[in-house]
C-alpha positions as CSV (number, residue, x, y, z in Angstrom):
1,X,0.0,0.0,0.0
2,X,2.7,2.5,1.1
3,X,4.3,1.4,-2.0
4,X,2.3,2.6,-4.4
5,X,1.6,5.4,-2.7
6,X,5.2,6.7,-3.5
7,X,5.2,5.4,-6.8
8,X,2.1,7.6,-7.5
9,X,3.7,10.1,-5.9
10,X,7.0,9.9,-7.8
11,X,4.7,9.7,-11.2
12,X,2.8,12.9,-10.6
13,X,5.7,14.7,-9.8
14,X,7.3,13.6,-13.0
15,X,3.9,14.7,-15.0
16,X,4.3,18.4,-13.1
17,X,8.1,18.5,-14.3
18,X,7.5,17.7,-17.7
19,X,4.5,19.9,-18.3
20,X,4.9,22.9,-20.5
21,X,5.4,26.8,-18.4
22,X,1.7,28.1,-19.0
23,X,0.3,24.9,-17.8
24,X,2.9,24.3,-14.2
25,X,2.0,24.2,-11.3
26,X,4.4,25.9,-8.8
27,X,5.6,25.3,-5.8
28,X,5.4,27.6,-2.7
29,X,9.3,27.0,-1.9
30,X,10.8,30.6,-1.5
31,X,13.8,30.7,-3.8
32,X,13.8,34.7,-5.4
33,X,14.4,35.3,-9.0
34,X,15.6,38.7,-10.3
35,X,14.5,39.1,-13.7
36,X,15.7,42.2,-16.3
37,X,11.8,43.5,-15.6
38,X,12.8,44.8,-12.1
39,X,10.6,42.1,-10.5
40,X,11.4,39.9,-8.0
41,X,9.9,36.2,-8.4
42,X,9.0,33.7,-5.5
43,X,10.7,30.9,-7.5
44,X,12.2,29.7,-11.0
45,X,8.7,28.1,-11.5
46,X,7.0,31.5,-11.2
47,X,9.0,33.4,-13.1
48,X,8.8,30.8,-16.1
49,X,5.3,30.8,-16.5
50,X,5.0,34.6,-16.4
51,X,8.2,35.1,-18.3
52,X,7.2,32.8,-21.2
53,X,5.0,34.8,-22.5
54,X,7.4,37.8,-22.5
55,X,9.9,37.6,-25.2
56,X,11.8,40.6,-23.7
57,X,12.0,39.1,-20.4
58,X,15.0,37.3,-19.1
59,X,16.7,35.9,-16.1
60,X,18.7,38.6,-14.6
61,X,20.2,36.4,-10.9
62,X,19.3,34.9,-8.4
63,X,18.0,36.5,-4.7
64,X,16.2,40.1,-4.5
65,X,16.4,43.2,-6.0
66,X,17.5,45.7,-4.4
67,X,16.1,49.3,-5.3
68,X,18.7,52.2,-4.1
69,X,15.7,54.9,-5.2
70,X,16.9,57.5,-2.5
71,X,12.7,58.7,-2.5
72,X,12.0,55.3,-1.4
73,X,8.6,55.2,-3.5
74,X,7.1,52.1,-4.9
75,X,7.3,52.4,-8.2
């Protein structure tokens, strides 16, 4: 019983890998993205299903952004 509980497991966590960007479904794990649009990304997964449908948008590092704006707005 436990068995196939993991192997299910296992299988549906393959699907989820191996489906395309607009269809993912992303994990809550906190791991920032930076990408060249100023945003900051809860994960890799997020940013790829937001970023694939925005040809000008690309990876910029890993962890926050920081903004230095010395009026300390949101912009």
């Amino acid at each position: 019983m436990f068995g196939n509980l993991v192997l299910s497991i296992i299988f549906f966590a393959m699907y989820l890998t191996d489906a395309d960007d607009s269809s993912c479904v992303c994990s809550t794990l906190f791991s920032p993205v930076c990408a060249t649009n100023g945003r900051t990304y809860s994960n890799r997964c997020r940013y790829a299903s937001i970023g694939s449908h925005r040809t000008h948008l690309t990876h910029r590092l890993n962890g926050f952004i920081l903004s230095l704006d010395a009026g300390g707005a949101d912009n």
